[in-house]
N, C-alpha and C positions, 0 to 999 in steps of 0.2 A: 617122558610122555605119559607114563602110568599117570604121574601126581595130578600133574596139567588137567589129565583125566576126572582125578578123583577131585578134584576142585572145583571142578566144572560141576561134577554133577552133584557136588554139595550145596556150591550155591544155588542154582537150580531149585532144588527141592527146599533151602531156607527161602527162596523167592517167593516159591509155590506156598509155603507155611506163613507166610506173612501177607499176602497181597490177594485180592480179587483179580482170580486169575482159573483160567476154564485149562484144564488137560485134558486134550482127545486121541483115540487111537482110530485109524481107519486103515481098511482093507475090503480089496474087492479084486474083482477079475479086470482085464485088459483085451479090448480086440483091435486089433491092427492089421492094416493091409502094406502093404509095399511096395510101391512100382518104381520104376527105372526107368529111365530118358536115355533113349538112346541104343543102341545095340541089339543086342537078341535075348536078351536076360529076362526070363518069364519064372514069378514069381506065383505061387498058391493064392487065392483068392483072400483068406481070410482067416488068421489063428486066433489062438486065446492064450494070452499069458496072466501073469497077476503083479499086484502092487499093494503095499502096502509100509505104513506111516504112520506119523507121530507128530502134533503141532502140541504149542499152546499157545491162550490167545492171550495178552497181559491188555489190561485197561488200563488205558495212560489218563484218560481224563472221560467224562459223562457219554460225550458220543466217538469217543474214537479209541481205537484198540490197536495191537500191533500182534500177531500172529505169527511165529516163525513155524515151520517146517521142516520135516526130514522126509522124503520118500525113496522108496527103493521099487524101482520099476523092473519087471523080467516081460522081454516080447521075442517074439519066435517069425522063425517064416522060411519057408521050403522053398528052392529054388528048382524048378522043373528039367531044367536042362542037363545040370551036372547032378541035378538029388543033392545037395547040399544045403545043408540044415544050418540058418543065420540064428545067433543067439544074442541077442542086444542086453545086456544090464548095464544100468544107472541109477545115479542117487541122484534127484533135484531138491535142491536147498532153498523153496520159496519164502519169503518175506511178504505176509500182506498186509496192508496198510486197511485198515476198516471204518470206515465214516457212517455215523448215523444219523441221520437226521428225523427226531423225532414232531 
């Protein structure tokens, strides 16, 4: 797994060295609310978690680009009834496709 690793993130960085290609890093906070359907389950109005990531966007041709993604999301949320404290973390791996029409 190590190698897999380090392969990966060698080519990467010879991709980055050779190609018209944008590296960005983003971070910022998260607010989420939470409801439930159903039951008696009464949730706190409104937390603040954070997230933050990593894309790059590689240009395939003049108007179109392909941007992969890594983020790591944390959200929180208080449940009133039992005091129990929800902690959500996840990674989303988007893909996006970019069209420009100049």
């Amino acid at each position: 797994m190590k190698k897999l690793t380090v392969v990966i993130i060698t080519f990467l960085f010879a991709y980055t060295g050779f190609c018209q290609g944008f590296f960005r890093v983003q971070a910022g906070p998260v607010f989420n609310s939470i409801k439930a359907e159903g039951g008696n389950v009464d949730f706190s109005s409104l937390k603040a978690g954070f997230t933050f990531g990593a894309g790059y966007e590689m240009v395939a041709a003049k108007n179109f680009s392909i941007q992969p993604e890594i983020n790591f999301t944390h959200l929180m949320a208080e449940e009133t009834i039992t005091t129990s404290d929800i902690k959500l973390d996840y990674i989303q791996i988007p893909v996006l496709l970019k069209a420009v029409n100049d």
